[in-house]
FIMAR-674751 format. One record per residue (C-alpha): x negated, y negated, z negated; residue in one letter. Coordinates in steps of 0.5 Angstrom, whole numbers, plus 500, padded with zeros to 3 digits. Layout:
BEGIN
{c1->X, c2->Y, c3->Z, code->a}
...
//
This chain:
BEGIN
{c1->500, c2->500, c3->500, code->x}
{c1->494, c2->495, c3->498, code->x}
{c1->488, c2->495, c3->500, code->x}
{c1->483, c2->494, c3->495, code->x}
{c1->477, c2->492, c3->500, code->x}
{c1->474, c2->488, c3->504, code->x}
{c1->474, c2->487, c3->512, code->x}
{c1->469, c2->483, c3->516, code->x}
{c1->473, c2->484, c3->522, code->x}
{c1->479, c2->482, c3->525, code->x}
{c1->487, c2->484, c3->523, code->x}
{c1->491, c2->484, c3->530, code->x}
{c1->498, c2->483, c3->526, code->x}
{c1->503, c2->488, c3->528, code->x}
{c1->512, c2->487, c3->529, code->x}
{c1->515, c2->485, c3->523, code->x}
{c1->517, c2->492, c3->520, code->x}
{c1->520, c2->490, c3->514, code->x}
{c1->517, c2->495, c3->509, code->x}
{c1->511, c2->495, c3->504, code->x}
{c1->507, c2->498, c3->509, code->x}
{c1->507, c2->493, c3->515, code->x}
{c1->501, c2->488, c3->516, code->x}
{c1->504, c2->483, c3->520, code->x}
{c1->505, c2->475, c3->518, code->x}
{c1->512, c2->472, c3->518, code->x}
{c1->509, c2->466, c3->514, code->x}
{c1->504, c2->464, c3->519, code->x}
{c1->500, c2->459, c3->521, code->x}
{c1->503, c2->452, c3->520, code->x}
{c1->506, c2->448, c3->527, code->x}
{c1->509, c2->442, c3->524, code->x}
{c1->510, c2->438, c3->529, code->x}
{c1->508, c2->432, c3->525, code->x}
{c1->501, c2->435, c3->525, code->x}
{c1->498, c2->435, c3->533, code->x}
{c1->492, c2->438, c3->531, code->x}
{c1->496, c2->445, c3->530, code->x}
{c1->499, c2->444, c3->536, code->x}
{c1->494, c2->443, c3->540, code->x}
{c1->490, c2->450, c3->536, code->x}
{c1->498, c2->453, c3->538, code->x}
{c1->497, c2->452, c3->545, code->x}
{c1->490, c2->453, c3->546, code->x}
{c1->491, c2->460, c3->542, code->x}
{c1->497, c2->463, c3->547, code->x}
{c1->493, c2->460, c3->553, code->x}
{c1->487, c2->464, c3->551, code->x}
{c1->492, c2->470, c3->550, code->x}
{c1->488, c2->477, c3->552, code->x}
{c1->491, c2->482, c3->556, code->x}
{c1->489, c2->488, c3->553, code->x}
{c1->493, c2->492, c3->548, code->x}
{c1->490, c2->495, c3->542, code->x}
{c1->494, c2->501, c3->539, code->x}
{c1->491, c2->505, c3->534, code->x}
{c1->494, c2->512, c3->531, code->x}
{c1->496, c2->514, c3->525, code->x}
{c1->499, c2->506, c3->525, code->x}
{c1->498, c2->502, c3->519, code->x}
{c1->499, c2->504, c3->513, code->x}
{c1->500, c2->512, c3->514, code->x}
{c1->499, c2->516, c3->508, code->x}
{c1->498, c2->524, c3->508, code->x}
{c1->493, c2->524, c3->515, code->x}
{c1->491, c2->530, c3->517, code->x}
{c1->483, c2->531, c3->516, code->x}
{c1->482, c2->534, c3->523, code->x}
{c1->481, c2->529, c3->528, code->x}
{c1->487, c2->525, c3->527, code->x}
{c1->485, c2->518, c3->528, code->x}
{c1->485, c2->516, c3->536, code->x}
{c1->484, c2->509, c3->538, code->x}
{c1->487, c2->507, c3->545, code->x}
{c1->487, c2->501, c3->550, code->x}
{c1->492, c2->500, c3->555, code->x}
{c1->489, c2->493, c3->560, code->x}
{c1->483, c2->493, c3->558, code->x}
{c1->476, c2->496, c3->555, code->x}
{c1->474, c2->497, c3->548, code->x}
{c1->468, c2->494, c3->546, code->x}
{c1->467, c2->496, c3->538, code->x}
{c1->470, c2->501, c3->534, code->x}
{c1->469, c2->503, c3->526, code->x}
{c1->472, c2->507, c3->521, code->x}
{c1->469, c2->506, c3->514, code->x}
{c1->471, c2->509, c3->508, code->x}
{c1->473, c2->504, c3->503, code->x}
{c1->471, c2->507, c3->497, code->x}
{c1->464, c2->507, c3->499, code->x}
{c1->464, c2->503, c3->506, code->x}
{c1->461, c2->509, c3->509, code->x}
{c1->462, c2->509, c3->517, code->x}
{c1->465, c2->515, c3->521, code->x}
{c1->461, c2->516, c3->527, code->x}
{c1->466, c2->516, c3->534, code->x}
{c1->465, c2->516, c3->540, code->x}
{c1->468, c2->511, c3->546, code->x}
{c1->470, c2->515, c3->552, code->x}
{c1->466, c2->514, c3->559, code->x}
{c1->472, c2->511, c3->561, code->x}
{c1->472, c2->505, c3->555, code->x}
{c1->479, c2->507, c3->553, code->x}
{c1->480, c2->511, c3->548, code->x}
{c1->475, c2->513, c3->542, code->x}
{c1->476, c2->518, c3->536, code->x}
{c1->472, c2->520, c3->531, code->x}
{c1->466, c2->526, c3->531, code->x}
{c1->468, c2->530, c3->526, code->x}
{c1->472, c2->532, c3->520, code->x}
{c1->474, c2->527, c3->515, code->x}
{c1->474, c2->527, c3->508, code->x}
{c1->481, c2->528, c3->504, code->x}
{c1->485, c2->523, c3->500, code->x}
{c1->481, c2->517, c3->502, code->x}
{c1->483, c2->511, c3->504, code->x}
{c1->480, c2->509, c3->511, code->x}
{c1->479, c2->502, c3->515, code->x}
{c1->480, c2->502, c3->522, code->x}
{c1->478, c2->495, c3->527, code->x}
{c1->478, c2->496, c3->534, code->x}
{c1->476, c2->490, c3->539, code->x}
{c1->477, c2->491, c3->546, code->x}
{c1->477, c2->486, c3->552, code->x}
{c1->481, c2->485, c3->558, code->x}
{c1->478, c2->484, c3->565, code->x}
{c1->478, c2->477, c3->564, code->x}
{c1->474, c2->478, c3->557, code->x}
{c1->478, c2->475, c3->553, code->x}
{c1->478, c2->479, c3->546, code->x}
{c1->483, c2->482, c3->542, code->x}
{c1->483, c2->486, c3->537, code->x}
{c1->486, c2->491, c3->533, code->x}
{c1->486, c2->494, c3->525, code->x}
{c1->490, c2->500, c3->521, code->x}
{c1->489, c2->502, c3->514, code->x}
{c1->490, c2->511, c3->513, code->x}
{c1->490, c2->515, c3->508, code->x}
{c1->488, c2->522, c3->509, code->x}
{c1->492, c2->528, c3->505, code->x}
{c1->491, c2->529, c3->498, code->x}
{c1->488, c2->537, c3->496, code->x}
{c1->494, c2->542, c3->494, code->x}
{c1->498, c2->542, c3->488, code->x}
{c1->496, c2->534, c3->487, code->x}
{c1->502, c2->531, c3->486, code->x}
{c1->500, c2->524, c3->484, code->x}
{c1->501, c2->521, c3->492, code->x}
{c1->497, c2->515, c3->492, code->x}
{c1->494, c2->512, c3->487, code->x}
{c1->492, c2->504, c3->486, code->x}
{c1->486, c2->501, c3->484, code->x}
{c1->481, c2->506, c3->486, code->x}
{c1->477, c2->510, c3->481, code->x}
{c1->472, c2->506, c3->479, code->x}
{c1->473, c2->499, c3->482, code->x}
{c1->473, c2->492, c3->478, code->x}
{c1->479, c2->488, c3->479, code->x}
{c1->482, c2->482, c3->477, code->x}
{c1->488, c2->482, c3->471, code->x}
{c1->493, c2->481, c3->475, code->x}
{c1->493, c2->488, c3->478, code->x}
{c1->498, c2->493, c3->476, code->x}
{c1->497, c2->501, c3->477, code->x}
{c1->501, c2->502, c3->483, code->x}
{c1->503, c2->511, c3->485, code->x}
{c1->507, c2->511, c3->491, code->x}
{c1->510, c2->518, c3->493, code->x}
{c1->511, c2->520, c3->500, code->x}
{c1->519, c2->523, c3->498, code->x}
{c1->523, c2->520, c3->494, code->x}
{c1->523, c2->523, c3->486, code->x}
{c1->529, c2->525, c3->483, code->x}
{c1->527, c2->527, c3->476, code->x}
{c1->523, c2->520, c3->474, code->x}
{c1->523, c2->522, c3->467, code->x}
{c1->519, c2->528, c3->468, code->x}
{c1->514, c2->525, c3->473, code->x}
{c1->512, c2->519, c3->469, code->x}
{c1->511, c2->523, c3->463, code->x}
{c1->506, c2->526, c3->465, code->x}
{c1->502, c2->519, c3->469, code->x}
{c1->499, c2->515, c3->462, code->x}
{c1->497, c2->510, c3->462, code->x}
{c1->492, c2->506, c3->457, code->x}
{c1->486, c2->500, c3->456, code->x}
{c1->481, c2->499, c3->451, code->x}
{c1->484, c2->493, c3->449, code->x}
{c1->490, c2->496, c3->446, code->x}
{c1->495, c2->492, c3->450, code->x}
{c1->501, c2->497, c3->451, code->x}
{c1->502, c2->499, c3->458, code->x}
{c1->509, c2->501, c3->461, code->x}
{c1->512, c2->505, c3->467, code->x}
{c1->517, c2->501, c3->471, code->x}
{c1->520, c2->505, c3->477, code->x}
{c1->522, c2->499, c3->483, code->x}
{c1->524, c2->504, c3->487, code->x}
{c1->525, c2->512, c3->488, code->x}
{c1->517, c2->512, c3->491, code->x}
{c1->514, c2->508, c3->487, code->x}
{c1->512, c2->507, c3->480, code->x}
{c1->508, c2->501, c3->478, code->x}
{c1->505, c2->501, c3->470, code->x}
{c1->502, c2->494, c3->466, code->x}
{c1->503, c2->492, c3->460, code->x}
{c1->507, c2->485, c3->458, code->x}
{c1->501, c2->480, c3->460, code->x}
{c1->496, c2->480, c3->463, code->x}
{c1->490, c2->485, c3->463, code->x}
{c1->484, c2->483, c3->458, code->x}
{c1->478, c2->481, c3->461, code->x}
{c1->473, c2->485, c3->461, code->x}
{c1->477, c2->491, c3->458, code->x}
{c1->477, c2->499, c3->461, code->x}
{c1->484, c2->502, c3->464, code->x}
{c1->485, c2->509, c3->464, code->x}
{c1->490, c2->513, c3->468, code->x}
{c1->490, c2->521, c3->466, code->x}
{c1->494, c2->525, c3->470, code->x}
{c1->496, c2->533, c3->468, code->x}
{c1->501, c2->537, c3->473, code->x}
{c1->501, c2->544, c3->472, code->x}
{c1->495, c2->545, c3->469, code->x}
{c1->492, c2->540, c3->474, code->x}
{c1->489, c2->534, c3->471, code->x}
{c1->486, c2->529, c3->473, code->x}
{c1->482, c2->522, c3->471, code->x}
{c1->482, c2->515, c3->474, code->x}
{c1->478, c2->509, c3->470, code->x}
{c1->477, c2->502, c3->473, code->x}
{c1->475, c2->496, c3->469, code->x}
{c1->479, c2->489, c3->469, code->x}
{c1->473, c2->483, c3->471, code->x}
{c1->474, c2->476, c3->469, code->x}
{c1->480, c2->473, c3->469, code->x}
{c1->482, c2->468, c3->474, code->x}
{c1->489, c2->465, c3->475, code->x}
{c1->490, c2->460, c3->481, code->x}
{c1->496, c2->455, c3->481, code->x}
{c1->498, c2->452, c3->487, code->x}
{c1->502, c2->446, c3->486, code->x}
{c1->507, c2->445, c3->493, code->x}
{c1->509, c2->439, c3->490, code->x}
{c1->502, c2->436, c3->489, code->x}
{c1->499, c2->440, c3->494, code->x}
{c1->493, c2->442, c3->490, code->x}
{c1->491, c2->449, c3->487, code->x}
{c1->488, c2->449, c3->480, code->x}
{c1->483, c2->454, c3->479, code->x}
{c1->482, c2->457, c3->473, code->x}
{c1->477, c2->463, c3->470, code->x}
{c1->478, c2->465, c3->462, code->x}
{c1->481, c2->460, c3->461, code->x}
{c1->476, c2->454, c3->465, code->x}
{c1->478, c2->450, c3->470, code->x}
{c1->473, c2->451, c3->474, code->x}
{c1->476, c2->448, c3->481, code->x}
{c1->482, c2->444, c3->483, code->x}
{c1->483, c2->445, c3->491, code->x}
{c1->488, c2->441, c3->496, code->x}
{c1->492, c2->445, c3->500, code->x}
{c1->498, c2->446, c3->505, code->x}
{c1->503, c2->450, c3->504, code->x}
{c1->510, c2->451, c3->507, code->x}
{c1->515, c2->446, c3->510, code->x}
{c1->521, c2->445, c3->508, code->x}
{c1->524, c2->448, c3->514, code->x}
{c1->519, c2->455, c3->511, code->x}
{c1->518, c2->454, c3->504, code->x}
{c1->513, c2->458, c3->501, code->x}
{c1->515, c2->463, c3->496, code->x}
{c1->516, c2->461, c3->488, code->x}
{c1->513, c2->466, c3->483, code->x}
{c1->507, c2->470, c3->480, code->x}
{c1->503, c2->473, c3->486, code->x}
{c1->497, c2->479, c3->486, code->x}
{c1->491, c2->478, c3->492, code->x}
{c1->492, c2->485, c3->494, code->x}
{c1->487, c2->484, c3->501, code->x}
{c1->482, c2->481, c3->504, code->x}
{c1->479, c2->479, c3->510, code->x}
{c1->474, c2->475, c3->512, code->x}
{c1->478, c2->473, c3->519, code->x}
{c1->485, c2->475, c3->521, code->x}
{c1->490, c2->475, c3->527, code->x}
{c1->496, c2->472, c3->526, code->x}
{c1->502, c2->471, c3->532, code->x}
{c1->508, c2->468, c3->532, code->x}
{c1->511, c2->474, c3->537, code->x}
{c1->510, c2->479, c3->531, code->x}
{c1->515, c2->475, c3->526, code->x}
{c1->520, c2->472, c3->531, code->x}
{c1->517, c2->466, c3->532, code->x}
{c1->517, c2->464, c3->540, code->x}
{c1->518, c2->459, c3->545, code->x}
{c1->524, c2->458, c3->550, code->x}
{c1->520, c2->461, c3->555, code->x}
{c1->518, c2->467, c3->551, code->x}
{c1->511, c2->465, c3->548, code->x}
{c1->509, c2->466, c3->541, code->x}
{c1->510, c2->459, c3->537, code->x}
{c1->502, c2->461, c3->535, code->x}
{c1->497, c2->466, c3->538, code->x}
{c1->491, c2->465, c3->533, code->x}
{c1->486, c2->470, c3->534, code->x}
{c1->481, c2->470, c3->528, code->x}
{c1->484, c2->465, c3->521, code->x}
{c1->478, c2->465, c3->517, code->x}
{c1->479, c2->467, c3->510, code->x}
{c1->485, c2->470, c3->509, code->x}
{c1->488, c2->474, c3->503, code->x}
{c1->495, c2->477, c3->503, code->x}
{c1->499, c2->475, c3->497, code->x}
{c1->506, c2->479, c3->500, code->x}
{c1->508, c2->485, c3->502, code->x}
{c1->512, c2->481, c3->508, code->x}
{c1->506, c2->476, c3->509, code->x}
{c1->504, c2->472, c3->505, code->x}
{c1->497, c2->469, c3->505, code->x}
{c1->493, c2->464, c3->502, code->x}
{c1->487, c2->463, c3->509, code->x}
{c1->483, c2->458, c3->511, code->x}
{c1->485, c2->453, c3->516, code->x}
{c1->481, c2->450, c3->521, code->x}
{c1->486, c2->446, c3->526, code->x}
{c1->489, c2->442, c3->521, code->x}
{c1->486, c2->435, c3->520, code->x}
{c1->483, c2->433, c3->514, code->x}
{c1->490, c2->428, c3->513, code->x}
{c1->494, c2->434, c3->512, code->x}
{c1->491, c2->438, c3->506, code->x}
{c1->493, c2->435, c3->499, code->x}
{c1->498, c2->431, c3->503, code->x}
{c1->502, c2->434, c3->507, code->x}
{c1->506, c2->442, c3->508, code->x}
{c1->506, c2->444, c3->515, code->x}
{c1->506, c2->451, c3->516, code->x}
{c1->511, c2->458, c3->515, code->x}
{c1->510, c2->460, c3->508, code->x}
{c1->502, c2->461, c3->507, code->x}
{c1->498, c2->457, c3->504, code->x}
{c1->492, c2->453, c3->507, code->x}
{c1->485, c2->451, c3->505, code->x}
{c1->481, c2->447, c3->509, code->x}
{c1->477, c2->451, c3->514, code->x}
{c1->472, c2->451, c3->521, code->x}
{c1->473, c2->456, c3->526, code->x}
{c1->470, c2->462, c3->524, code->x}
{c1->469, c2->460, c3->517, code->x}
{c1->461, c2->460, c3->518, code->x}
{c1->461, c2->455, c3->513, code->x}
{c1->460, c2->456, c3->506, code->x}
{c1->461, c2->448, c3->504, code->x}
{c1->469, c2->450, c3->506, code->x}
{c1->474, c2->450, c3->500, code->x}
{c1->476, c2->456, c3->503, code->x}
{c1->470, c2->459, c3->503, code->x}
{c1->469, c2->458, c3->497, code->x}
{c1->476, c2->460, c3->494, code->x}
{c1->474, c2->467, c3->498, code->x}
{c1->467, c2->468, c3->495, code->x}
{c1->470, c2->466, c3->489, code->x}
{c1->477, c2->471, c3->488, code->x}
{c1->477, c2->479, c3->488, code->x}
{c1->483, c2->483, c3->490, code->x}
{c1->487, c2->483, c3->483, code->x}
{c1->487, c2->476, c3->482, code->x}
{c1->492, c2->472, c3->480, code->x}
{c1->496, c2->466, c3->485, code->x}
{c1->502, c2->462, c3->481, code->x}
{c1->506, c2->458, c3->486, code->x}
{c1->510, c2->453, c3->483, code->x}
{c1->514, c2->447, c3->485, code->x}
{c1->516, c2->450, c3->493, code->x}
{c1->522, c2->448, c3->496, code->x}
{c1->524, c2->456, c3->495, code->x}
{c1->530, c2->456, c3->490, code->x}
{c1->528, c2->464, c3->489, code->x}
{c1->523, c2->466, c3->485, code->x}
{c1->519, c2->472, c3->489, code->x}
{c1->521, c2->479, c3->488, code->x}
{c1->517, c2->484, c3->484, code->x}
{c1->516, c2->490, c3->489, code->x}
{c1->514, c2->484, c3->495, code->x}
{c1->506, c2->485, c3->494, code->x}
{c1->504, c2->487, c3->487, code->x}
{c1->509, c2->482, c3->484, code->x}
{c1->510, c2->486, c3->478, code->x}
{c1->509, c2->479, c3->474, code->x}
{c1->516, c2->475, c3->475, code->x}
{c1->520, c2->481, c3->471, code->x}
{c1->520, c2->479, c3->465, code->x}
{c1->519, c2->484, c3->460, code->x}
{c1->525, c2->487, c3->457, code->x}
{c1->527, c2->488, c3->464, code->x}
{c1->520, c2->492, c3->466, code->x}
{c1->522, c2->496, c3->461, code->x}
{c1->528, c2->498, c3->461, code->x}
{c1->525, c2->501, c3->468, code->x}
{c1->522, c2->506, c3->465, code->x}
{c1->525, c2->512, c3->465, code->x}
{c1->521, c2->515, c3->459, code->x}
{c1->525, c2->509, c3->454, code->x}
//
């Protein structure tokens, strides 16, 4: 469902799906008329459009992947340039081979079971104009391994906010015995709760956020098969972005670190209001209008950009804070402009560590915290949107449980 990982490569934005799994963007860029610089980045993004079609196979998100080459990657109207699959644990690299004619690439050998892996392709068209392409797969649990799959991974470092999230590949009906059977704990004390959001996932937090520098355990025993999941909480950093003010207060263990001016969603496309969990990064992503609905009279996409800098996923239905090159420096801090993402001051390709997206990037790990408040949004984000488990209050979270 999250990734915990990061991308040096592009995320090529796929049809909205409406589930947890889809990587898609329905609060892209900004392209308020008001800012001619978007629009300007807007035209010249579609007119630079590739003619090549990426498609990998599992699709995005797929969980239970056979080991036995299952992954392929193909391009229709076009030749692939680069293809890599990495293990994200471990960053790893699956050897694979490009077919003679260009358009397709598989893996050399067997892959490794319950893993998580990143595929990203770039391919060019006859034009070389590039595209590119990205999925995230996980391979098939051994027998008898119940669990479904499990978030954070063994062994990582991650930020208070993140929650520990099990999602099943079919529906449980006897909710009772199962979560009985997952516990929970930390080394501060804190009292950890299960709450199921749906029949397939079950997500684990405890009322406030994690302590800083504490060790959560995830024990697990099913018939006779037990199984051990650590992983330690960093330091706490909580982000409050201010719609209103247009500013975001950077806050670690207590300290304001960093105040950073911002843009986030017009008031025709009002950033979501609530608590929100950074569940992946990417050091650039593709973000298209056409994925969300967003075009022209004549069928174009509203915006095709291949490579925002900096970006991190907020929501399951796409929600990012991202770098912005096109915006100008009137925009930031004094102005929301674009579909629902929040915007820090960026250049094209994001080579510039001065940059305030830049710096919040190098600056935040997967589990941190980001607050928005003040949005024109009168609802507050869903608990199962992204890892949004914060905005149930805790009576509520509880009462989810179906142990008591």
């Amino acid at each position: 469902m999250a990734t915990a990982g990061v991308l040096g490569g592009v995320l090529a934005l796929t049809a909205l799906g409406g589930t947890s799994n889809a990587a898609t963007s329905d609060n892209g860029p900004g392209n308020d008329p008001k800012s001619q610089a978007q629009a300007q980045a807007d035209r010249t993004g579609t007119q630079d459009a590739s003619d090549a079609r990426i498609k990998i196979t599992p699709r995005q998100g797929a969980h239970s992947v056979g080991i036995n080459n299952p992954v392929k990657v193909t391009v229709s109207n076009g030749k692939l340039t680069k293809v890599t699959m990495t293990a994200v644990a471990t960053g790893a690299e699956v050897a694979g081979t490009v077919s003679a004619d260009g358009t397709s690439w598989q893996p050399n050998g067997q892959l490794e079971r319950a893993t998580r892996y990143q595929v990203t392709a770039e391919a060019e068209d006859a034009q070389s104009r590039s595209v590119t392409g990205n999925a995230t797969i996980t391979t098939v649990s051994p027998a008898n391994n119940f669990i479904g799959h499990l978030s954070p991974e063994d062994g990582s470092t991650v930020g208070v906010g993140m929650p520990v999230t099990v999602n099943f590949d079919k529906a449980i009906s006897n909710k009772a015995a199962v979560e009985s059977e997952i516990q929970v704990s930390s080394s501060s004390g804190q009292q950890v709760v299960g709450h199921w959001l749906n029949d397939n996932r079950l997500d684990f937090r405890p009322e406030n956020y994690w302590k800083s520098g504490s060790t959560v355990t995830v024990e697990l025993n099913r018939h006779g098969i037990q199984k051990t999941v650590t992983f330690k909480i960093g330091r706490g950093q909580i982000s409050t972005v201010d719609a209103k003010t247009k500013q975001m207060t950077v806050v670690r263990d207590g300290k304001t670190i960093k105040t950073i001016p911002i843009s986030s969603g017009s008031p025709e496309h009002p950033t979501y209001n609530g608590q929100m969990v950074i569940s992946e990064k990417f050091r650039q992503i593709h973000m298209n209008g056409a994925t969300v609905g967003l075009t022209e009279k004549d069928g174009k996409p509203s915006y095709d950009l291949k490579a925002v800098p900096h970006a991190m996923r907020l929501t399951d239905t796409g929600t990012f804070i991202h770098g912005n090159y096109w915006g100008a420096d009137s925009v930031f801090g004094k102005v929301n402009t674009s579909h629902g993402c929040v915007g820090l001051k960026d250049v094209r390709g994001g080579g510039d560590g001065r940059q305030p997206a830049a710096w919040f990037f190098d600056h935040s790990m997967i589990g941190d915290v980001v607050i928005i408040k003040n949005s024109a949004d009168k609802t507050t984000l869903a608990p199962d949107n992204g890892l949004s488990d914060w905005n149930m209050p805790w009576s509520e979270w509880v009462a989810g449980s179906a142990t008591n």
